[in-house]
N, C-alpha and C positions, 0 to 999 in steps of 0.2 A: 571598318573596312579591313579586308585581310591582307597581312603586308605582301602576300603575293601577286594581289593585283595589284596594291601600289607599285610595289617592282616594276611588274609587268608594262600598266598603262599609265603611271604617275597619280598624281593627287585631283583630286577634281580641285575646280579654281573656287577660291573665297568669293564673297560674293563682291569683293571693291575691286576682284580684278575684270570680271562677268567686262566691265565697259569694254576694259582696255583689250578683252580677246575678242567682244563681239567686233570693235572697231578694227579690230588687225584681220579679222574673218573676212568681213564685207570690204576692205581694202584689196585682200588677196581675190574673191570673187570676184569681182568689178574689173580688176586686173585680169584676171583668164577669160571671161566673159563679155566684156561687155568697156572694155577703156576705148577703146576707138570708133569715131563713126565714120559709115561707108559713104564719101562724099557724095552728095545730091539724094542721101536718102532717110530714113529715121533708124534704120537697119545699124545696129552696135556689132561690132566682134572683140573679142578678146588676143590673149595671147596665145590660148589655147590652139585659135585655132591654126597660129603660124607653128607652134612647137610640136604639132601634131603631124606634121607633112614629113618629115623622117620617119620612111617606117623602123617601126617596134620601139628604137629609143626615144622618138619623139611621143608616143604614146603612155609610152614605161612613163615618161617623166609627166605626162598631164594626167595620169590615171595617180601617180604620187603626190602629185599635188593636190586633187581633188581628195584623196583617203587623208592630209592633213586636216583639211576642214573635215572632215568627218571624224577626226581624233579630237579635236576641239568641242563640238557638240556634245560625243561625249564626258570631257573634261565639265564641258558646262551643263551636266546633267539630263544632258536629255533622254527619255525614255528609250527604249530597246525597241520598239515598233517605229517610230521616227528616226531612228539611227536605221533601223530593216530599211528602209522605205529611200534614206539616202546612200546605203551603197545600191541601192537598186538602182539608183541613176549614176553613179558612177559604173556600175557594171555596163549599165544601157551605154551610157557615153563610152565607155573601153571598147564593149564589141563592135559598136557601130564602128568607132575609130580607127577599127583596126582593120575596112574593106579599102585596098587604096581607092583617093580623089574623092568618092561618094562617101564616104566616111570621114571624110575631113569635113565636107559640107555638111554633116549629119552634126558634128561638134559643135559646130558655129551656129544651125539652128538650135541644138538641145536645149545646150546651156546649163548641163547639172549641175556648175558653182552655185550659179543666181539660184537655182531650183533651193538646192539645199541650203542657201544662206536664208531663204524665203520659210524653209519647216525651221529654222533657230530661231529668227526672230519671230516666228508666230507662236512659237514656245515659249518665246522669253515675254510676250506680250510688247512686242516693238512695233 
């Protein structure tokens, strides 16, 4: 590997750390997506979708949060068509995000964490 990209995007991870990033990914997913349930229903929401309700920096910060897991997949190797494929739902999640009130509820259904935690671990064979 060229030491430029190491500069650039770090070291991909060994394979003894693969658990401990998959476990920290799906910790932070779970967390924007999906930690809380809407009482009396089977309906989950995240954090996302309260950090989301300030426009532009509440956005800024859940569209940075979600390109973390997507620096992690690639850290953990995953191909370039599945990394396409996960900012595509972070971009989906950004724009929608970014229409006030109907865009907030656009978050809360999407879900691009869970989505893209869901292309890792079927990569990783989880």
């Amino acid at each position: 590997m060229s030491s430029a990209f190491t500069a650039e995007f770090g070291e991909p991870h060994a394979p003894a750390d693969t658990a401990r990033t998959l476990a920290r990914v799906r910790r932070l997913a779970w967390l924007m997506d999906g930690a809380f349930r809407l009482p009396g229903s089977r309906f989950r929401v995240g954090l996302s979708g309260l950090l989301g309700l300030p426009p532009v920096l509440g956005d800024a910060l859940v569209a940075a949060t979600s390109l973390y897991i997507v620096y992690e997949a690639h850290r953990l190797g995953l191909p370039r068509a599945k990394l396409a494929r996960m900012m595509a739902n972070v971009a989906i999640e950004a724009g929608a995000g970014s229409v006030p009130l109907l865009g907030d509820l656009f978050d809360v259904a999407f879900k691009a964490n869970l989505r893209n935690l869901a292309i890792i671990e079927q990569h990783l064979g989880r």
